[in-house]
N, C-alpha and C positions, 0 to 999 in steps of 0.2 A: 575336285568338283564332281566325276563319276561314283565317287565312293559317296559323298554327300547325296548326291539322287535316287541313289538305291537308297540310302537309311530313310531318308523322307519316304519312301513311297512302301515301307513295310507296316505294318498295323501294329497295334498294340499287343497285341498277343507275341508275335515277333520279333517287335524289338526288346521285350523281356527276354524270350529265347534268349536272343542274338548277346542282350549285354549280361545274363547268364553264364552265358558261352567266355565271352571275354574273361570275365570272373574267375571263375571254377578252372579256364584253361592256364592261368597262371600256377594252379594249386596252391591256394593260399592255409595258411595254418589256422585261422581265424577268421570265423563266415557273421556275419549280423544279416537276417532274412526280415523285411520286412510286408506283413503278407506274401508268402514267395508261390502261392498257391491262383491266386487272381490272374486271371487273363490267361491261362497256362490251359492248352490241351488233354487230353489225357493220355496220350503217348508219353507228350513231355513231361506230365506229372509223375507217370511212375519212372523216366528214367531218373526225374529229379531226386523222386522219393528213394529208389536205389541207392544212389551216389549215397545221400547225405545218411542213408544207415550204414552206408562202409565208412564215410568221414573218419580221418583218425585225428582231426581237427578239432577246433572248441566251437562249437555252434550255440547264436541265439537265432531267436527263431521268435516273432511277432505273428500270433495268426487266430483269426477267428472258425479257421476249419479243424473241428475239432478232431475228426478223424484221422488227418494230418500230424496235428499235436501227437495222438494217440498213438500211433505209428512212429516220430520220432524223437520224440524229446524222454528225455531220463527225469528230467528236475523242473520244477517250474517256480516261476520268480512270482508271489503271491503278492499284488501291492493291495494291502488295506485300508490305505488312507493316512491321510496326514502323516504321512514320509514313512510309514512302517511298510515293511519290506520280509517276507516270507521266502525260505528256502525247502519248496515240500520235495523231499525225493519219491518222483513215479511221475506217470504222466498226469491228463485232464481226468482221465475217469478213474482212476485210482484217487485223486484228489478230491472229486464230489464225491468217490463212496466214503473216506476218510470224512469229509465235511459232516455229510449226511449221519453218519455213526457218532460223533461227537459232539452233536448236538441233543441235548435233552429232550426225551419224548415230550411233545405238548399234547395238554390236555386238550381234547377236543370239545369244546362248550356246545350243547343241547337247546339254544334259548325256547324257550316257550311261551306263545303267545305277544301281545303285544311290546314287549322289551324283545324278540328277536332280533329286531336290528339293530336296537341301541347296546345290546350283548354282544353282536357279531362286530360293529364299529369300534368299542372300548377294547374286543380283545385284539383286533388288526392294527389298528391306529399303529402302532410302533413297527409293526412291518413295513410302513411306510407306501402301502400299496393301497390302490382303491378296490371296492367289490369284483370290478370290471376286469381291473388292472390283473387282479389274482388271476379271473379265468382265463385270462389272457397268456398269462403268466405259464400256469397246470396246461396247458392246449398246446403254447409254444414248445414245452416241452417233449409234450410226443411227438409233435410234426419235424421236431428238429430229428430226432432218435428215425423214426421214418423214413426221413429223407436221407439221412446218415446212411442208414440199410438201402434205399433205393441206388443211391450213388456206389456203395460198392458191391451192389450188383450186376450194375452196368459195368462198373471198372472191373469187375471180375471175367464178364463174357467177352470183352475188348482181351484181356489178359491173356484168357484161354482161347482164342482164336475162335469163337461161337458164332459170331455175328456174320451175315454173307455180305457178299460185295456189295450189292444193293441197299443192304440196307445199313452200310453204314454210316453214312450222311445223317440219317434219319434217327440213329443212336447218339453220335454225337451232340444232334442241335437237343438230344433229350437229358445227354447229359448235363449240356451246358444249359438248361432250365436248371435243372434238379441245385445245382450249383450255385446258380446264382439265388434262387431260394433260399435255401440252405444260408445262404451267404445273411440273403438279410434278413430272414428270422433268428437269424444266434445273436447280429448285433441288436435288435430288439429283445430277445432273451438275456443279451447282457445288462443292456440300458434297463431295464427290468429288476434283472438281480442285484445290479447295483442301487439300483431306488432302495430296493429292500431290506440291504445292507445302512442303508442311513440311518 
């Protein structure tokens, strides 16, 4: 009953810790993470992110924090639809530079005058995006890259012991914006690139 009232009264954050902790202290051979980065501090993110680049284990790893990805995954499982199934060796950004290069330079259409839109509409159509959708799209991308650089900058001065005593309440709660940002503009960059993709 004691050991039940303390679980109840830990937080979300915590009780990830906690069943973490469980986890990992058995030292299992074979780890499946789903999001393992949500809810998590940033203490316990980099000791998490430590461990699991010593893992001599098989790890899959579910996660929309791409920096994360970038930091520990070798291979990634590319689903393209309708059961097809991709095995790219390297991480996320070794894979969109790979994407990015292997796609055919497109021509960029010039419309002029009154058929401007009806040229810009016929050539997008198939990207599957709207006008709106695009700039949304081009925008999301740098705020995510941004935000990516503002987070390990903060995780860098946490790292290197930068921050004073005072002010570290004050870095965390900035971290954990940047983070959660971060969080939901990649799944909106995703939901995006996968329209794109259709």
């Amino acid at each position: 009953k004691k050991q039940y009232d303390f679980v109840e009264k830990l937080s979300g954050g915590e009780l990830k810790r906690l069943y973490l902790c469980t986890v990992l202290i058995q030292n299992p051979n074979f780890l499946i993470l789903d999001e393992p980065t949500n809810d998590l501090d940033i203490v316990t993110l980099n000791v998490l992110e430590s461990f699991l680049l010593d893992y001599p284990g098989c790890l899959l790893v579910v996660s929309h924090d791409r920096y994360f990805m970038d930091k520990i995954v070798d291979h990634l499982f590319v689903f393209r639809g309708e059961g097809a199934i991709e095995d790219f060796p390297g991480n996320y950004s070794d894979f969109r530079t790979y994407e990015d290069s292997a796609e055919p330079a497109k021509e960029e259409l010039k419309p002029v005058g009154d058929n401007a839109k009806k040229n810009w509409k016929q050539n997008n159509v198939k990207a599957g995006l709207t006008f709106n959708e695009q700039k949304e799209y081009q925008k999301l991308e740098k705020e995510v890259k941004d935000l990516e650089r503002e987070k390990e900058a903060i995780e860098k001065q946490f790292s290197d012991g930068l921050i004073a005593d005072k002010d570290i309440a004050q870095k965390a709660a900035d971290l954990e914006k940047v983070l959660k940002s971060l969080e939901e503009k990649t799944e909106r960059w995703f939901e995006l690139e996968m329209k794109m993709e259709e």
